[in-house]
N, C-alpha and C positions, 0 to 999 in steps of 0.2 A: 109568597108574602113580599111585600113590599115598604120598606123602612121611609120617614122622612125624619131626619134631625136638624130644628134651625135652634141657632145660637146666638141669642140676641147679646154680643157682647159688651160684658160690664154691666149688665140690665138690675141687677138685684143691687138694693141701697138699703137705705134709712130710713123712716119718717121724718119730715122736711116741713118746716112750718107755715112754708110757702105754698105746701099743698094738703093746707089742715091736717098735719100729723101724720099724711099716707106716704105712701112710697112711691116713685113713679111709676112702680108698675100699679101698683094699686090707686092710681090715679087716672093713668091711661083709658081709655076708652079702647076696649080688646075682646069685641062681643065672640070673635071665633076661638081666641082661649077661653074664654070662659062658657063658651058651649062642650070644649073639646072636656075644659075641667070636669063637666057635670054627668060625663059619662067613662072618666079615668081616674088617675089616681095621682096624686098630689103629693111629694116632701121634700125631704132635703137632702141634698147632696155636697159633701166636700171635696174638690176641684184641687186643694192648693193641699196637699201634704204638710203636717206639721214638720213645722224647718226648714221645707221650701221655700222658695221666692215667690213671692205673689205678682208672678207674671201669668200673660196669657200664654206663653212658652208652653207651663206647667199645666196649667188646666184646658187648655184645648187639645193637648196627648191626653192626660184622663178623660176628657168626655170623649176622643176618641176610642177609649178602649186600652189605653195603654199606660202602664205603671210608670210613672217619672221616676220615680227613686231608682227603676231598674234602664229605662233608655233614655233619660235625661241626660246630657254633656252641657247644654245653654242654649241661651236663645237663638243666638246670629248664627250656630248651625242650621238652624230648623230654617232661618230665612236667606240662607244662600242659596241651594237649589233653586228656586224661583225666582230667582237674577239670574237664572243661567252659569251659576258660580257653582265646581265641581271642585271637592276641599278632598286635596291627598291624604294621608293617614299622617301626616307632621304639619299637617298646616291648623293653625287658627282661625276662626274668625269672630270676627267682634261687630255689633253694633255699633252704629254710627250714624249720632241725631245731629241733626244741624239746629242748633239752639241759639238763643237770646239771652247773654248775661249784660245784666245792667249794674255798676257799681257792686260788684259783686258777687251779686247776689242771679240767682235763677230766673229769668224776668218770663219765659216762653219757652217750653218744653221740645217747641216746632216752629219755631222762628215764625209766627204768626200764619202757621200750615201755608208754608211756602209754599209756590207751585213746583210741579216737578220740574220743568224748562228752568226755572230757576234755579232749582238744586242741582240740577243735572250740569250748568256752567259753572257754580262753586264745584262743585264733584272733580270736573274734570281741571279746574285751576289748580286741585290738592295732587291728581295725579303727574301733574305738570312741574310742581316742586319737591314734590316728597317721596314719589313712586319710585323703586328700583324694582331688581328681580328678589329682593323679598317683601316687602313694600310695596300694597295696593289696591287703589278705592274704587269700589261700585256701586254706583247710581242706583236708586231706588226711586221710591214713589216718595211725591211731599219730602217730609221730613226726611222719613229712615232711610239707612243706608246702612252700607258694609266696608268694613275695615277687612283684606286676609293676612295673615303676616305666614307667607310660605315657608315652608322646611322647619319650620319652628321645633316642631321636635318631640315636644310636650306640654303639658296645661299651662297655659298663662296663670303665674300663681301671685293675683291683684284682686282686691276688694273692691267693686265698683256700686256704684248706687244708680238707677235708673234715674233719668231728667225727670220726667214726672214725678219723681217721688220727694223732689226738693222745690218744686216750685214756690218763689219767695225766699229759698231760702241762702243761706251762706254756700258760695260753691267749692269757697275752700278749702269748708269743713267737711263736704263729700266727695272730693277728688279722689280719683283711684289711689290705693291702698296696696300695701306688701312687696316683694322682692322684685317684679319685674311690672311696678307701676310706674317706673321711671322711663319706661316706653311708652307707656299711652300716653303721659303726661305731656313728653315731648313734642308727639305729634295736635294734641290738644293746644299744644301753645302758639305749635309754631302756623296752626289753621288760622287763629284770633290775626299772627300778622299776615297771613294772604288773605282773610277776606275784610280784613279795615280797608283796603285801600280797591276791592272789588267794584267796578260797575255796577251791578246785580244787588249789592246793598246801598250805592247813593242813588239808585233809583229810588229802593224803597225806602230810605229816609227820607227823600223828595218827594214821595206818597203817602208819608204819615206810616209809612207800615215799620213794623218790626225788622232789624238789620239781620240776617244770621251771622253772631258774630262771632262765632267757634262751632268746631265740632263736640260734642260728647261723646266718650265712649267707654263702653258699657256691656253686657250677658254674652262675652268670651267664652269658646268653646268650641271643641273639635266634632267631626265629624260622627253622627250617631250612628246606632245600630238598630234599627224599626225589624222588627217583622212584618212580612206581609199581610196586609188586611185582608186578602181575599183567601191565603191559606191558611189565616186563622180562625176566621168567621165560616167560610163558607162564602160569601156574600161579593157580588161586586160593588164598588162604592164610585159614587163623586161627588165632587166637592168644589162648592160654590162659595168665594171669598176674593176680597180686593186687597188681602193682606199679605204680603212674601211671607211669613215666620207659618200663616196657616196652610197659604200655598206648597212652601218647602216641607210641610208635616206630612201632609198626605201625599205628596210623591216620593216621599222616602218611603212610605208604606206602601204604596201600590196604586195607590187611590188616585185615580185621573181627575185633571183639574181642568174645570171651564171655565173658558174665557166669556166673561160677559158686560158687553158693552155699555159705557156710563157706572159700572160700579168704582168706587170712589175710596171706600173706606175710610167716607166722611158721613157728615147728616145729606150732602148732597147727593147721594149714591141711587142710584135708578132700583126703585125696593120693586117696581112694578116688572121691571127686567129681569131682576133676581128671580122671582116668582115666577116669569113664565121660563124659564130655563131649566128653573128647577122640575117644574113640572115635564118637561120637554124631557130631563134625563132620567125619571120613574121611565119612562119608553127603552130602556137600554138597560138601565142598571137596577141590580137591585136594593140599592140603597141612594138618600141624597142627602148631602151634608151641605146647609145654607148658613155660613157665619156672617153678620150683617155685624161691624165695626162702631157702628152709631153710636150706641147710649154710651159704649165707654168714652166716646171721644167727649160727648157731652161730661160725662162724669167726672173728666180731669179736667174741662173746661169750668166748670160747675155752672152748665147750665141746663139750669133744672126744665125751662120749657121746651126747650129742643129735645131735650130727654123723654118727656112724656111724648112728642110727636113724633121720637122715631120709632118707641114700640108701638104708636097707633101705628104708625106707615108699616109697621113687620107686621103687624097682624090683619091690615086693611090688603097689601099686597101680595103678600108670603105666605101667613098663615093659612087667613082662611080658601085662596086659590088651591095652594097643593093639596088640604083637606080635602076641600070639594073634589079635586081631581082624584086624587087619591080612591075614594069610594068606588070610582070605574078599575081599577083593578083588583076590587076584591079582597081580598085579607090585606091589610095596612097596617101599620104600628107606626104612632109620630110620635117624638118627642120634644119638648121645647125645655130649653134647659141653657142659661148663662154660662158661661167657665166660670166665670169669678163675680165677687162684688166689687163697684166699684162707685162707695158711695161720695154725691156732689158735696160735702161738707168735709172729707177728706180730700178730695183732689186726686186721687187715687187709688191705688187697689188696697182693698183687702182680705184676711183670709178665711173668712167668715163660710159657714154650708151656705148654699145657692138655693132657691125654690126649683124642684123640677116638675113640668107636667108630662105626662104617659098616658095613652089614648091608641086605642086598636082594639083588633084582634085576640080575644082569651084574655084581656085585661080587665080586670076586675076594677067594679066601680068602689073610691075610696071613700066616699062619705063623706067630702071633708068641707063641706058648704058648696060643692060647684064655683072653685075661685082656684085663679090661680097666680098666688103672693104669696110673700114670704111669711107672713102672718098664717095663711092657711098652712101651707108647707110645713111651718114646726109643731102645728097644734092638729098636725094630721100624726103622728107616733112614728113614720114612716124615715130612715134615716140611714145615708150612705156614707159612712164613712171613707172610706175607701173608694173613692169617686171614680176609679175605672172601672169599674166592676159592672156602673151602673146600664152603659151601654149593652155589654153582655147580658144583663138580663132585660133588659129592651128585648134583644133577638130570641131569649128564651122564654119571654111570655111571664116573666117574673115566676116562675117557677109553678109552685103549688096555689098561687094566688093566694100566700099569706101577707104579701106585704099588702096586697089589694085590701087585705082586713086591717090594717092596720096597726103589725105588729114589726117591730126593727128587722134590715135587710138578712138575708142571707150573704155568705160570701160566695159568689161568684167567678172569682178568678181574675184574670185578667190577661190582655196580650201580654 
């Protein structure tokens, strides 16, 4: 058997009056999910734990299989690894967005999706004034990045609020929070005076572009504890993403991560690259994990046309290639399934169940019009609460094929 899981991130929204009342995906033009819909089975799934944080942190461990409330610590654990960044048992790490505040206020989440060359010369001006031997910043891609603060000890105990989540708004009034906030703050302040007087930002005011003119920082948290993927599945996995937080997910878990050239973890992103890679690792593994970053970037952007073009391009490049390939080995099971929502009239996530579609091998056809939206997803009866579970019965064929009739999930456990 051979598994394929793409995860068109932030994909699931709202109706939007800009696309007569549809929702991007239900606008999209997506002729190979909706072939995949008309012979699978269609509902919903909830990603984000009530009480959790509506990160992709959260809901990319659950569509992996894995319970957050039991291996969640934070985000900036999960996106160390994949910087190369190996966190001791007392060390920290924290996120670290290079942002845009204007008179106060939130003006740019990603300093106008800096490039990385750019970030990469503020990056290293911060480790240049602030770095000691406990004290120290690592470059990322674009925006994100990482703060570690070594030897620390134990939990950084600060309320922070994600950048995207204030856009527009007061940063004052979401600055970190509680007994050892008087450390981030500090370095959040003392970032705004090294990069006022940066080269790297009077370029870009001399380009019309956005200044990065602070760091934010934010989803602190020590190093996890995964189980292995492949000794709990059975299964080999890889896993295809231009994101460090989903990168560092899966190689805490086991899961080999591929490098592929032009992906972006923007709308820019080579979906046609994604695609033959993906298919390229069905030859080795048993399982392929494709998370494509797009619609969410568009959904905190709230652009809603970019948004419908990038689930045309997953499903014109992604989708329906690995289907097709797929049939050449035989027994296959895909699933196509968001982490989160992340509708464009919010600007950001929310915690809302996901549409998922299911298609393979012993999966029962769901009835539920041959579509697959969010629309169809909740008026199919079919429903995950417990959103890790959902992967597990991916690999078990959904069990007795009741949910395929569409009747509420079983519980299936979870890593």
């Amino acid at each position: 058997m051979k598994y394929a899981v793409i995860c068109p991130d932030g994909a699931a929204d709202r109706p939007l009056r800009e696309l007569k009342n549809r929702t991007p995906i239900e606008a999209a033009n997506m002729p190979n999910a909706r072939a995949l819909a008309a012979e699978g089975i269609v509902g919903l799934v909830r990603h984000i734990p009530r009480g959790m944080d509506r990160g992709s942190d959260v809901a990319c461990m659950s569509l992996l299989g894995y319970d957050p409330a039991k291996h969640h610590t934070g985000r900036a654990p999960l996106e160390a690894k994949a910087l190369g960044v190996e966190l001791g048992p007392g060390d920290v790490a924290v996120r670290c967005n290079l942002v845009t505040v204007c008179d106060g206020r939130m003006a740019d989440f990603s300093a106008g999706h800096i490039s990385t060359d750019e970030a990469r010369m503020l990056m290293e001006a911060l480790n240049a004034r602030l770095s000691d031997e406990k004290v120290r910043f690592y470059p990322g891609v674009s925006y994100r990045h990482l703060l570690v603060l070594r030897g620390f000890g134990r939990r950084l105990d600060a309320r922070c609020v994600p950048p995207h989540d204030i856009t527009g708004g007061d940063v004052a009034a979401h600055a970190p929070k509680g007994p050892d906030a008087d450390i981030l703050l500090r370095l959040m302040e003392e970032s705004a005076r090294i990069f006022e007087a940066h080269d790297v930002n009077r370029v870009r005011v001399d380009l019309g572009e956005p200044p990065a003119t602070q760091i934010w920082l934010w989803g602190h948290g020590m190093r996890p504890d995964i189980p292995s993927f492949r000794e709990a599945t059975g299964l080999s996995c890889a896993c295809i993403s231009a994101v460090a937080l989903v990168r560092s997910l899966a190689m805490y878990a086991g899961i080999e991560v591929l490098d592929v050239p032009g992906a972006t973890g923007y709308i820019d992103t080579d979906y046609e690259a994604k695609g033959r890679h993906a298919i390229e690792a069905l030859n080795r593994f048993d399982m392929v994990f494709v998370h494509v970053e797009a619609p969410d970037e568009c959904g905190h952007n709230a652009d809603v046309l970019n948004k419908v073009k990038s689930l045309e391009a997953i499903d014109r490049h992604i989708t329906g290639p690995l289907a097709e390939a797929a049939r050449g080995f035989g027994d296959r099971r895909i699933l196509i399934c968001p982490d989160h929502a992340t509708p464009v009239s919010l600007r950001t996530h929310s915690d809302e169940p996901v549409p998922f579609l299911a298609f393979g091998s012993g999966i029962n056809v769901s009835r539920t019009g041959a579509r697959f939206s969010e629309s169809a997803a909740k008026n199919s009866g079919i429903m995950y609460d417990r959103g890790h579970e959902l992967l597990l019965e991916l690999i078990r064929g959904f069990g007795d094929g009741s949910v395929g009739r569409g009747r509420t999930s079983k519980a299936a456990g979870g890593l």
